[in-house]
C-alpha positions in Angstrom: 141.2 134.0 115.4 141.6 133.1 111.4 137.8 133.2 111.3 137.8 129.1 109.6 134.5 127.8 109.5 133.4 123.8 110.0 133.8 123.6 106.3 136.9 125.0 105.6 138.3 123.4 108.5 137.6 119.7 106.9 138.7 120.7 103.6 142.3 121.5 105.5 142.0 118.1 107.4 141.0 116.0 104.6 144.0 117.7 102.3 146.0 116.8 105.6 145.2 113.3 105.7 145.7 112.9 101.8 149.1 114.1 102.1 150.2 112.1 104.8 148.7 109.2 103.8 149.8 109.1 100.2 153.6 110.0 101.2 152.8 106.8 103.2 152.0 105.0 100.4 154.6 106.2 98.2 157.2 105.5 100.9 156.1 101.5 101.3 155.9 101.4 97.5 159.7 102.9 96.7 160.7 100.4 99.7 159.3 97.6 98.4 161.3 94.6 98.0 159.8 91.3 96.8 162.7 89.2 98.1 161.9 90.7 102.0 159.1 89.0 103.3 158.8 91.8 106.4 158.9 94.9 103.7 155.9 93.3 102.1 154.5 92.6 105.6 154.9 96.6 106.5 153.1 97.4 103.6 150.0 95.6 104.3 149.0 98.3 107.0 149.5 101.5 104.7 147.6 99.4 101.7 144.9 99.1 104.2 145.0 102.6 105.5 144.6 104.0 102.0 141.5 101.9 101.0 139.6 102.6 104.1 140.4 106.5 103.7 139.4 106.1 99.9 135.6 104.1 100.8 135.3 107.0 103.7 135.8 109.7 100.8 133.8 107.4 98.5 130.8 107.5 100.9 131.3 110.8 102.6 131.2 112.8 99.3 131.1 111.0 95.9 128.2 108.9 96.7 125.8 111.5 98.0 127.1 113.9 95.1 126.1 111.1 92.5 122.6 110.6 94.6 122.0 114.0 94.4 122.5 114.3 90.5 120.3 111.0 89.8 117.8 112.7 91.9 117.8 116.1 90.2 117.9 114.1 86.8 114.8 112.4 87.9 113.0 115.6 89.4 113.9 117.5 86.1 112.6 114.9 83.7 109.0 114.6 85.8 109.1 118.5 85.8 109.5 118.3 82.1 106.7 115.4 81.8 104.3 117.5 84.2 105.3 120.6 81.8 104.9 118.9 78.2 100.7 119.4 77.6 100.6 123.2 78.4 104.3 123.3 75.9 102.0 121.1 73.2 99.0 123.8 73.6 102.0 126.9 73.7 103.7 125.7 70.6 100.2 125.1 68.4 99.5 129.0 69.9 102.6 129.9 68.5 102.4 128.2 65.2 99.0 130.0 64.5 97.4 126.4 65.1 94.7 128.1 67.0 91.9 125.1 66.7 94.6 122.7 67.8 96.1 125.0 70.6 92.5 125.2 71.7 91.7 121.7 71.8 94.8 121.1 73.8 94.0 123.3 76.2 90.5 122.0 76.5 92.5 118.8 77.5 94.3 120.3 80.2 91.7 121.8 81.9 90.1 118.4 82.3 93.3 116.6 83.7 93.1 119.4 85.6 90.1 121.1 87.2 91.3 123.4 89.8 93.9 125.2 86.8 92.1 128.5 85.7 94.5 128.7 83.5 93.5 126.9 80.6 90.1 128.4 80.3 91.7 131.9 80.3 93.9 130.8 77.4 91.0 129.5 75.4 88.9 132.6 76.0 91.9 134.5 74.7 92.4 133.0 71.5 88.7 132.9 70.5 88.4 137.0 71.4 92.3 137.9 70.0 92.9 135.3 67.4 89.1 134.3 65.9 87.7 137.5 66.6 84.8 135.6 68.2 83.7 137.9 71.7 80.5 135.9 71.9 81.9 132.1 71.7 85.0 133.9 74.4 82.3 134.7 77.1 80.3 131.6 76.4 83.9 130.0 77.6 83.8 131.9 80.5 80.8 131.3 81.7 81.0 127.7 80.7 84.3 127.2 83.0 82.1 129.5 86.1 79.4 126.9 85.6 81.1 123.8 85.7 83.4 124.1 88.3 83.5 125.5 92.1 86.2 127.9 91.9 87.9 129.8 94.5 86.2 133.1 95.2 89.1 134.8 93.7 88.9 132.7 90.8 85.7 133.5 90.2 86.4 136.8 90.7 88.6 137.1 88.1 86.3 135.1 85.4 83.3 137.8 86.1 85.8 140.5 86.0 87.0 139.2 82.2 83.9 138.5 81.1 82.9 142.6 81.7 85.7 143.9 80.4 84.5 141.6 77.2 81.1 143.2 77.2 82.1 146.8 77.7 85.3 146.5 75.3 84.2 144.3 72.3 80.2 143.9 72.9 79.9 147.7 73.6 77.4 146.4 76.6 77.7 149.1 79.7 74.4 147.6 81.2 75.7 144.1 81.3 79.1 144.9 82.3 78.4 147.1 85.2 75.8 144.9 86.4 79.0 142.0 86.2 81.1 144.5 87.9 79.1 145.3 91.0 78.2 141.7 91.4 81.7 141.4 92.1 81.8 144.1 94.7 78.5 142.7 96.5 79.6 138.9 96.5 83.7 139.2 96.4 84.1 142.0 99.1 87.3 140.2 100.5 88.4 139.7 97.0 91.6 140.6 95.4 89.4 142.0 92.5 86.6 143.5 94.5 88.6 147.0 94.9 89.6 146.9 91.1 85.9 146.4 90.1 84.5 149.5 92.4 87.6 151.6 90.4 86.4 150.5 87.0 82.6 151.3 87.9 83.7 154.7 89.3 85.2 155.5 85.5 82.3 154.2 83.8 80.2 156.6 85.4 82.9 159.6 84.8 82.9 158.6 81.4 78.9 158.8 81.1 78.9 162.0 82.9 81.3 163.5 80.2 78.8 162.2 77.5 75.9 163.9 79.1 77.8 166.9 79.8 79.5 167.0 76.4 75.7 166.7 74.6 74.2 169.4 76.6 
């Protein structure tokens, strides 16, 4: 067996038909006589022939390949619509418009209340860009405090708000206390097994203090 598949056997089919059909036409046309009533007659069926073949290719391939463009021309500009606030908030990031990037993204997260995202974005600009720790955790909390998230989600807010406190606020108490919250309440959590790993090198850490001040 030549191993053709379905496709490959239509293309040869449809190449077929096109062949035979346009010698056909080619033949009634070179044939032609206007004077001969019956050579214009004969003609008639081959005319007709070649129309209905061209609507069957029209509808069997061109029309669906023009659907499917429009379609994706249509799904591509929504996408781009859908896309164009968190682009607005990216750009002001990127031109050092940190207020307006901010602002922005305050927008976003209230056309959008399940989206993490934009909270995480304006926590990170207020502790990177405006040096502000304080105002980035009051963020945090804020978002935790306003909306139910998904335990996960919430995870992941505690978890940034410790590393704040241990990293820029120099606050072991606080942040361990954050971290083993998240162990007690998120067991099941993606983030539960990360916090009981960062808890275990606090304490290695303060054991190396007291050891290294004996």
């Amino acid at each position: 067996m030549l191993g053709f598949d379905s496709t490959m056997l239509r293309k040869i089919f449809h190449v077929i038909a096109f062949l035979i059909i346009a010698a056909l036409v080619i033949s009634a046309v070179a044939n032609n006589d206007p004077d001969d009533a019956s050579k214009q007659a004969a003609q008639l069926p081959v005319l007709l022939l070649a129309g209905l073949y061209v609507g069957f290719m029209f509808v069997m391939y061109i029309l669906p390949a023009m659907t499917d463009k429009a379609t994706n021309a249509v799904l591509a500009s929504n996408e781009t619509i859908a896309r164009e606030p968190i682009h607005k908030a990216q750009a002001a990031y990127a031109r050092g418009e940190y207020i307006e990037a901010i602002t922005l993204y305050r927008a976003i997260a209230m056309e959008e209340p399940d989206n993490r995202l934009p909270w995480v974005e304006i926590a990170k600009i207020q502790h990177d860009q405006l040096e502000d720790p304080e105002i980035s955790i009051n963020t945090l909390r804020t978002a935790l405090e306003e909306h139910a998230w998904p335990a996960d989600d919430t995870a992941f807010f505690m978890g940034r708000i410790a590393d704040i406190q241990l990293n820029s606020m120099d606050d072991k108490e606080a942040c361990i206390a954050i971290l083993e919250q998240i162990v007690e309440t998120f067991p099941e959590s993606q983030y539960s097994a990360s916090a009981t790993h960062r808890l275990n090198e606090i304490e290695k850490a303060q054991e190396q203090e007291q050891e290294a001040s004996v």
